[in-house]
C-alpha positions as CSV (number, residue, x, y, z in Angstrom):
1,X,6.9,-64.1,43.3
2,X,3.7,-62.5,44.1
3,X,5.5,-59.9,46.6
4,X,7.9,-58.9,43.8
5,X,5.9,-59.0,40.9
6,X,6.0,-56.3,38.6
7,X,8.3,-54.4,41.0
8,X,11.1,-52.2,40.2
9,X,14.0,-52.7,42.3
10,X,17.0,-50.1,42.8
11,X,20.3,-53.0,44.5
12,X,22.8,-49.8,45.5
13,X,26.4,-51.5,45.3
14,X,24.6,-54.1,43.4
15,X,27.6,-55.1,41.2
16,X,29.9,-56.1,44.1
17,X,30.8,-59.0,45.9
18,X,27.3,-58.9,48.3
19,X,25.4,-57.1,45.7
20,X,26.1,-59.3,42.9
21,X,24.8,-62.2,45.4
22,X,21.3,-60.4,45.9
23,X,21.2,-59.6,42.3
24,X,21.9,-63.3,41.2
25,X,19.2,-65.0,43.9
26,X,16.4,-62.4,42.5
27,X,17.0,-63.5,39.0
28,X,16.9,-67.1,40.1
29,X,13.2,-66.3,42.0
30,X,11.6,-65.1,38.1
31,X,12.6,-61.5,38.6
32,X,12.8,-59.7,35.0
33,X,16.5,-58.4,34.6
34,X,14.4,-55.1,33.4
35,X,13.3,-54.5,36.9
36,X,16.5,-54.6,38.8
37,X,18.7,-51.2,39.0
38,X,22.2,-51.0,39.9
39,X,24.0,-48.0,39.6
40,X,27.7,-48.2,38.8
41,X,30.0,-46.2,41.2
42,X,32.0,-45.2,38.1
43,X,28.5,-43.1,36.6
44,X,26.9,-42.9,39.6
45,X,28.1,-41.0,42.5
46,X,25.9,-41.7,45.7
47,X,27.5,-39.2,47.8
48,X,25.9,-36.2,45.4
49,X,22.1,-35.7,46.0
50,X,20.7,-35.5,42.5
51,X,22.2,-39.0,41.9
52,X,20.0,-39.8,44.7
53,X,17.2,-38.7,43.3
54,X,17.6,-40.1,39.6
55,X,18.5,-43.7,40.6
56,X,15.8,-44.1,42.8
57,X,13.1,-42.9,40.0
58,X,9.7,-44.7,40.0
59,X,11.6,-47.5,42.1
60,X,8.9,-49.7,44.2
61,X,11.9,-51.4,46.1
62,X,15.3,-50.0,47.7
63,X,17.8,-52.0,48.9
64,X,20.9,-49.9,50.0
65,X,23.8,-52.0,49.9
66,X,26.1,-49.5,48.6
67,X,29.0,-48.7,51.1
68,X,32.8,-48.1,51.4
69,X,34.4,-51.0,53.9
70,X,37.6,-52.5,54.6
71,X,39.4,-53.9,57.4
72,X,41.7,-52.3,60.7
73,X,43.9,-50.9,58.9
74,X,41.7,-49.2,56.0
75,X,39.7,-48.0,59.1
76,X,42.9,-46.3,60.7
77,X,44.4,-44.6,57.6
78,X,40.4,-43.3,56.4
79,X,38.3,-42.8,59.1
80,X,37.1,-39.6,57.6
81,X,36.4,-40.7,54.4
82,X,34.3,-43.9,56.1
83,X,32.5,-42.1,58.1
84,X,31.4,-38.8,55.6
85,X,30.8,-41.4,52.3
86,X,28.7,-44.2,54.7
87,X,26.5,-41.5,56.1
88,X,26.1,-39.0,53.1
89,X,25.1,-41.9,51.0
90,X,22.8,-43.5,53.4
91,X,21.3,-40.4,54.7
92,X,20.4,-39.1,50.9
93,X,19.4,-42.6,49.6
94,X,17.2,-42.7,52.5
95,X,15.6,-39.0,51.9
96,X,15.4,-39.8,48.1
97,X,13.2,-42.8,48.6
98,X,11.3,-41.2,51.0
99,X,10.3,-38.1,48.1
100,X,9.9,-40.6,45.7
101,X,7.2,-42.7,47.8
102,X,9.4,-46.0,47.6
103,X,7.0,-48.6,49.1
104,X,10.1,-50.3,51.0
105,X,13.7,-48.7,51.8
106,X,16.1,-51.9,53.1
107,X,19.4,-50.4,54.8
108,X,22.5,-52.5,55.4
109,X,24.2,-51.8,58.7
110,X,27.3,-53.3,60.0
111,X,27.9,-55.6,63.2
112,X,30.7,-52.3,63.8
113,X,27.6,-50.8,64.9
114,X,27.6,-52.8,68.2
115,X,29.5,-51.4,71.4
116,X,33.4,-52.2,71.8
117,X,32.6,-54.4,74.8
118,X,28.8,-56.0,74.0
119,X,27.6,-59.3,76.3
120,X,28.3,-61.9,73.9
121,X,26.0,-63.2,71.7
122,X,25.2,-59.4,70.8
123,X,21.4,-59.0,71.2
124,X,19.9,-56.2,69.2
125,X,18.7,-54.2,72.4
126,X,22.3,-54.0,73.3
127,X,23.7,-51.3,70.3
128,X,23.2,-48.1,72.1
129,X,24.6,-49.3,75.4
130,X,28.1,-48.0,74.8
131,X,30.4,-46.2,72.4
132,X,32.2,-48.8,69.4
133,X,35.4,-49.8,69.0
134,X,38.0,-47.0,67.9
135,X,39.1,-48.1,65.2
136,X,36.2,-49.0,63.2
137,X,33.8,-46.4,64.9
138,X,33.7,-43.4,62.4
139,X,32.3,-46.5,60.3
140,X,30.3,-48.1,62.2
141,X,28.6,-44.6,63.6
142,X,28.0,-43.3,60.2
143,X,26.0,-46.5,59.5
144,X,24.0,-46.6,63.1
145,X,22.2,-43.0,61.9
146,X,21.1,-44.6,59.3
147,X,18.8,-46.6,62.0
148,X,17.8,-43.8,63.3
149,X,16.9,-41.9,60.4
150,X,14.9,-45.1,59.6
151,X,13.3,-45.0,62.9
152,X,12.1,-41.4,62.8
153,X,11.2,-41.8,59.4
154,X,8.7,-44.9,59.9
155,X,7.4,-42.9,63.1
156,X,6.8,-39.4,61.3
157,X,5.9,-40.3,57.6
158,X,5.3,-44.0,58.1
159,X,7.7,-44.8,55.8
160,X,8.4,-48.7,55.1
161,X,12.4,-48.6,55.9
162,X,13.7,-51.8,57.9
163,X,17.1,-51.9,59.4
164,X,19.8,-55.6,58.5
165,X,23.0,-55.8,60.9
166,X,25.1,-58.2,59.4
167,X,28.1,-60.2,60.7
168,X,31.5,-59.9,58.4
169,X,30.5,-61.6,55.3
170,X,33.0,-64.3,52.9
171,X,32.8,-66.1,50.1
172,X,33.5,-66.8,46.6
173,X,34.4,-63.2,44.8
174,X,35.3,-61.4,48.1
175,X,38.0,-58.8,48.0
176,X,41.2,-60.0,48.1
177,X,43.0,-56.4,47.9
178,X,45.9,-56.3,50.6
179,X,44.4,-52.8,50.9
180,X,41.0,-52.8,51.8
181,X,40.3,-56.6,52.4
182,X,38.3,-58.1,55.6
183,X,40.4,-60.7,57.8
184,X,39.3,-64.0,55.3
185,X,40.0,-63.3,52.1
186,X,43.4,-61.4,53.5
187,X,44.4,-64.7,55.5
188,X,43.3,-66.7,52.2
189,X,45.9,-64.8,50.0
190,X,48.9,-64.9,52.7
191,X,48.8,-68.3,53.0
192,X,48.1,-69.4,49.4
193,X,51.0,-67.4,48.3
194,X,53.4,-68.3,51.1
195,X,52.9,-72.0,49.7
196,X,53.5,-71.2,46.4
197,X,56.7,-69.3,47.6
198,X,57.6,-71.8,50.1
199,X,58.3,-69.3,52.3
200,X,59.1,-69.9,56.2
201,X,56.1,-68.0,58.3
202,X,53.2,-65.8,58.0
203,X,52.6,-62.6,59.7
204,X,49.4,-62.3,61.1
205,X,48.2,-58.9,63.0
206,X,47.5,-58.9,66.4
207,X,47.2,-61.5,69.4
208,X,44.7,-63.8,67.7
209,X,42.3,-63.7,71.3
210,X,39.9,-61.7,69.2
211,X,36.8,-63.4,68.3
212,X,34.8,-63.0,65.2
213,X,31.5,-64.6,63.5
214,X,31.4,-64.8,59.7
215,X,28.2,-65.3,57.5
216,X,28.5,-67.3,53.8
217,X,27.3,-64.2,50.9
218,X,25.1,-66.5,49.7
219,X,23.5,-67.2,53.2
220,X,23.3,-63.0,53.8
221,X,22.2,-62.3,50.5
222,X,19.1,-64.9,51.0
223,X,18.6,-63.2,54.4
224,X,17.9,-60.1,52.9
225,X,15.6,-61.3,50.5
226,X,13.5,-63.0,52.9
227,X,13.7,-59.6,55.2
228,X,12.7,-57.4,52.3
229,X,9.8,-59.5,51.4
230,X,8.6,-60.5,55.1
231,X,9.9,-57.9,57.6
232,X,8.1,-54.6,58.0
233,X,9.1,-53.7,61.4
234,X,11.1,-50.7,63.2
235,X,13.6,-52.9,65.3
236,X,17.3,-53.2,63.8
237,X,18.1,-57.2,62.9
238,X,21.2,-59.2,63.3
239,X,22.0,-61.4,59.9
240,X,24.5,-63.9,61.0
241,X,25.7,-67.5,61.5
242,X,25.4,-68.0,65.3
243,X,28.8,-68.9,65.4
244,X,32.1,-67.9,66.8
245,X,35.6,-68.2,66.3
246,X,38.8,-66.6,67.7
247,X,41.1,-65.0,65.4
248,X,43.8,-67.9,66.0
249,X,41.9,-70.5,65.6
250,X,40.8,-69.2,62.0
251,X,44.3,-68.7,60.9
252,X,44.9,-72.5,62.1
253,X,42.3,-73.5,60.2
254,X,42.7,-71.2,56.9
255,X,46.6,-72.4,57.2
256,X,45.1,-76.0,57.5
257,X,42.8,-75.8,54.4
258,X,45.7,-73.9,52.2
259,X,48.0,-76.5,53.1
260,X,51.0,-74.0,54.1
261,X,53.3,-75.8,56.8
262,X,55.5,-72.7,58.0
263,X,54.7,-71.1,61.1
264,X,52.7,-67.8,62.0
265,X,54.7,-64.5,63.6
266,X,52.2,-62.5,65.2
267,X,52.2,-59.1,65.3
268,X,51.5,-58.3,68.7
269,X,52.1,-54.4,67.7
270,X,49.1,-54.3,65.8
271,X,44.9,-53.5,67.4
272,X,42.9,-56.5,67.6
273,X,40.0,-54.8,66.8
274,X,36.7,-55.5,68.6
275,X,37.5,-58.0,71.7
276,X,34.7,-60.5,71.0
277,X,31.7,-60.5,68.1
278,X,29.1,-62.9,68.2
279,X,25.4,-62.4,67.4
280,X,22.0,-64.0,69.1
281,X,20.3,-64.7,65.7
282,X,17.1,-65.7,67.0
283,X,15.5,-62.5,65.9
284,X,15.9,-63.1,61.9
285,X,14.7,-66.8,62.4
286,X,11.6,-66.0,64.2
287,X,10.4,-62.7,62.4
288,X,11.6,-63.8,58.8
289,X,12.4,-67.7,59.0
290,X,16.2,-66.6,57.8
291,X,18.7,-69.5,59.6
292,X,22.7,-70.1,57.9
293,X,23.1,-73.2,56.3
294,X,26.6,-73.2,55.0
295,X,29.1,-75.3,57.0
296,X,31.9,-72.7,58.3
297,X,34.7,-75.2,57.3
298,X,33.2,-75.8,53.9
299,X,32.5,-72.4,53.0
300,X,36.1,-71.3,53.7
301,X,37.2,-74.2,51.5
302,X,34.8,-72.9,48.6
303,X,36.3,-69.7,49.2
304,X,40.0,-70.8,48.7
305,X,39.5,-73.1,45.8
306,X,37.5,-69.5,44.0
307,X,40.7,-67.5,45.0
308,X,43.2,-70.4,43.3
309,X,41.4,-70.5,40.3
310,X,41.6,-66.6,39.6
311,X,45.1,-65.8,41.3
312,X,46.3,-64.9,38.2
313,X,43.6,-61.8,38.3
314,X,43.4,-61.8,41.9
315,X,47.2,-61.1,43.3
316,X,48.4,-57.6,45.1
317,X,51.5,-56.8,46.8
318,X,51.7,-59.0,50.4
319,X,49.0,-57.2,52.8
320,X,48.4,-56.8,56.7
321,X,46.2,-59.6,57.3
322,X,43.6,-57.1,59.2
323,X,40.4,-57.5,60.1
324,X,37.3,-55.6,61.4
């Protein structure tokens, strides 16, 4: 408690599925409800400057969590609104901070960051040796200048911004939204409700060869606690599991743990996305003592069993099944 003691903290995208995570682990350290800010999206629009500037208002901390995301398809149909909302908001949260003598600016990245074809596990000196993968990269550019602008801003002003790259996240209170959602909680809902309709087969995008690593929220919400109050260095950090799965294998195991008995049609029409994503970790655990603990299997079983109980509140019209 004594690093965050009597601080004021500013959680951008605080009230959503990560946010709410960080949020919920600060109160549980002592942390004075008082102290933590979290603009609403609905009365607070990031992308203009002067709400910049009047959310981060005698602020000590910034964590910048705040960002629009979704899966393949999202990513094809907006690529221009990814890229200009990700970078406007990051850029001018950065900038505000910076005016306002913030004593620590923490920016979220993504693992879209990353190269399309990066020597697996991704190391962190590896995410400028190539260009990303298309269909995510208007995303995952407009969140790699925000490294950058950390970079030049610790070396010119010495300001105290550090740099998170974290792996696709799940959990309890992810996005289910055939929309927008990531490849988990869009598997989740296509097989739960193919059960319930006792339908024959699932379609699933893709070839299923892609490879993916997924971190718990809890576990990545802890990781950025523990970076905020320990880390104080330039270098970008991967947040992640250590562990790695190909696309097939997770719908075998989410149509395991759902209990549907049909088969799976895949789509063979649709991207893959990224070939292979896996991180080397070792970074986080040496700097800042972060390491996963929750069990891949069980965290997906947590996940489904949050989904069941609010399906009522939860379902959409059938989705893609994409993923980043």
């Amino acid at each position: 408690m004594t690093f965050w003691s009597d601080k004021k903290i500013l959680i951008t995208g605080g009230a959503g599925f990560f946010g709410s995570q960080v949020v919920n682990q600060l109160l549980e350290k002592g942390i004075l409800k008082e102290n933590i800010r979290i603009p609403r999206s609905k009365e607070i629009d990031l992308r203009k400057w002067e709400s910049c500037v009047q959310v981060v208002k005698d602020c000590d901390i910034v964590i910048h969590l705040a960002a629009k995301v979704g899966g393949i398809g999202f990513n094809q149909n907006f690529p221009g609104q990814l890229f200009y909302d990700n970078a406007i908001m990051g850029i001018q949260m950065i900038e505000a901070a910076r005016q306002e003598n913030v004593e620590k600016c923490v920016v979220v990245g993504t693992i879209c960051a990353y190269p399309k074809f990066t020597p697996v596990p991704f190391t962190e000196e590896n995410l400028w040796n190539g260009y990303p993968e298309e269909t995510n990269a208007p995303y995952g550019l407009a969140k790699k200048m925000l490294l950058v602008q950390s970079q030049a801003y610790r070396q010119e002003y010495g300001f105290n911004s550090i740099y998170l790259l974290p792996v696709n996240l799940y959990g309890p209170g992810d996005n289910f939204d055939p929309a927008s959602s990531h490849v988990i909680p869009a598997l989740i809902k296509k097989f739960t409700e193919a059960k319930r309709d006792n339908k024959s087969y699932v379609e699933v995008w893709g070839t299923g060869s892609a490879s993916r690593e997924f971190l718990y929220v809890d576990d990545a919400a802890r990781g950025i606690i523990l970076a905020t109050e320990h880390y104080n260095k330039p270098d970008p950090v991967n947040l992640g599991s250590g562990m790695e799965i190909t696309i097939r294998d997770l719908v075998n195991l989410i149509q395991e743990l759902t209990g549907f008995v049909g088969e799976n049609h895949w789509d063979t029409s649709k991207p893959d996305g990224q070939p292979k994503r896996s991180l080397d970790v070792s970074r986080a655990q040496k700097e800042f003592g972060f390491k996963a603990k929750m069990p891949f299997r069980e965290g997906l079983k947590q996940t489904i069993e949050w989904y069941k109980q609010h399906t009522a509140e939860a379902i959409q019209p059938q989705g893609s099944g994409n993923h980043c």
